[in-house]
N, C-alpha and C positions, 0 to 999 in steps of 0.2 A: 253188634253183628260184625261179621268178617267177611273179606273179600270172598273167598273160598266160599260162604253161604249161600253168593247170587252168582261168581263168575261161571262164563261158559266155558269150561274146561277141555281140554283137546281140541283148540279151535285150529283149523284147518291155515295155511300159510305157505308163503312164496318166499324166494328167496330173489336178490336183486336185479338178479340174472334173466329171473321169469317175464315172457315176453307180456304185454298188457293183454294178448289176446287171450292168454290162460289164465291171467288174471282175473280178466271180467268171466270167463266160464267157471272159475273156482267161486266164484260171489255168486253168480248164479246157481250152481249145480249144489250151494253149500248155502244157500237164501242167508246172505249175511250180507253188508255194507261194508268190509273191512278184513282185510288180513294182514297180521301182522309180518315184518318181512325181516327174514333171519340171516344168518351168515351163514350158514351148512345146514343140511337136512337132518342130516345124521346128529349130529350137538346142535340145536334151533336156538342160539342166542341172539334176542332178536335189536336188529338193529334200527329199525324205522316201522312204517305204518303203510297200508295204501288201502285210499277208501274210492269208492267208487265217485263221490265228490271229487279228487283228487283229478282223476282221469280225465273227469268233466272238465273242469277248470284248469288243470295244469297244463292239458292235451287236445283239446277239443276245442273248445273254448278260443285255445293260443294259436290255431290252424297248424297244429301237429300233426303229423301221419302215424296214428295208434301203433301200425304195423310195427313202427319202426323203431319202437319204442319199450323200453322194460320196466318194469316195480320200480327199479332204483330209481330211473328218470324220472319221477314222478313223487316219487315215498315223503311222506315227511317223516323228518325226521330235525333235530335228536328225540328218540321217543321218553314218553312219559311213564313209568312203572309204579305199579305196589307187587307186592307178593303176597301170598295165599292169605295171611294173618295180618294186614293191615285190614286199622279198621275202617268200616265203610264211611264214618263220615267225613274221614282222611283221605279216601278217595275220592270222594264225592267234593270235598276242599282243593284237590288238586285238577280235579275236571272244574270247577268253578275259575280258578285262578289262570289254569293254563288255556282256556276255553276249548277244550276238547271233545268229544262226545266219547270217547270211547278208552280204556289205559288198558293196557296190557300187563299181566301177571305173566310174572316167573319166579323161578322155587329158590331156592335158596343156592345150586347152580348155576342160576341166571339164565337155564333155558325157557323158553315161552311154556306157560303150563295153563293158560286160561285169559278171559279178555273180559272184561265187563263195561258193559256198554248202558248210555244213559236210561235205554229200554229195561234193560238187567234193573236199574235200579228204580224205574218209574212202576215196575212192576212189584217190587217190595215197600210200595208207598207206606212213606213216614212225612214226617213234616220238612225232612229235609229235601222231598223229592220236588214238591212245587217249586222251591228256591235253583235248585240245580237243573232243571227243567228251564224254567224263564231264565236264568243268566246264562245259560246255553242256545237259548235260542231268539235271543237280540240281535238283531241286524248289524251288522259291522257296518260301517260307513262306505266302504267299497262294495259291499253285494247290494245296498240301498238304492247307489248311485250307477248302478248298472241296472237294473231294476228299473227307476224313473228314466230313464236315457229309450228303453225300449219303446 
């Protein structure tokens, strides 16, 4: 199976510039966790990530003022890629390794052309999905030790 099989294709994105408050109404009005964040609208080559976790933790979290703040300030980045024709379990190795939930596909342009997400692949359950599933979703030692602190 290939990326292109499960990704969600056309997924919706900001660019660095975008303020966070358009951000969290694009995750909302587009029910997704994540957009990917490009360098131009017009050519979307994308250059980082911002997930709504991100905003949590990077912004809120740090007693940031959302207001004041844009994708870029926030994005992680350097982002993690396949393109259309990598295959799934090479993605699903590169969300495993890099502990990611989510990679972003672009075409052989390198414009953003689809995103897949752990959900994308928990939903085309194989034996590989339990594995990528729990190694994705182990507690780091820092969200564990915020957690017990509370």
């Amino acid at each position: 199976m290939k990326v292109k099989d499960i990704m969600t294709g056309s997924p919706c994105f900001c660019t660095s510039e975008t303020s966070l408050e358009q951000v969290a109404r694009l995750l909302t009005e587009h029910d997704c966790g994540a957009l990917p964040v490009v360098d131009d609208e017009a050519f979307p080559r994308p250059v980082g990530i911002v997930t709504d976790r991100d905003i949590v933790c990077r912004v809120v979290a740090a007693g940031e003022d959302p207001s004041l703040l844009t994708a870029g300030d926030c994005m992680s980045s350097p982002l993690i890629t396949a393109t259309p024709v990598t295959r799934l379990d090479v993605c699903c190795d590169l969300m495993e390794r890099n502990k990611i939930r989510r990679v972003v596909v672009v075409d052989e342009d390198g414009f953003c052309c689809g995103i897949v997400s752990q959900a994308d692949i928990a939903r085309r359950a194989t034996e590989k999905t339990a594995e990528v599933v729990k190694e994705l979703s182990q507690p780091t030692l820092r969200a564990s030790s915020v957690s017990a602190s509370m």
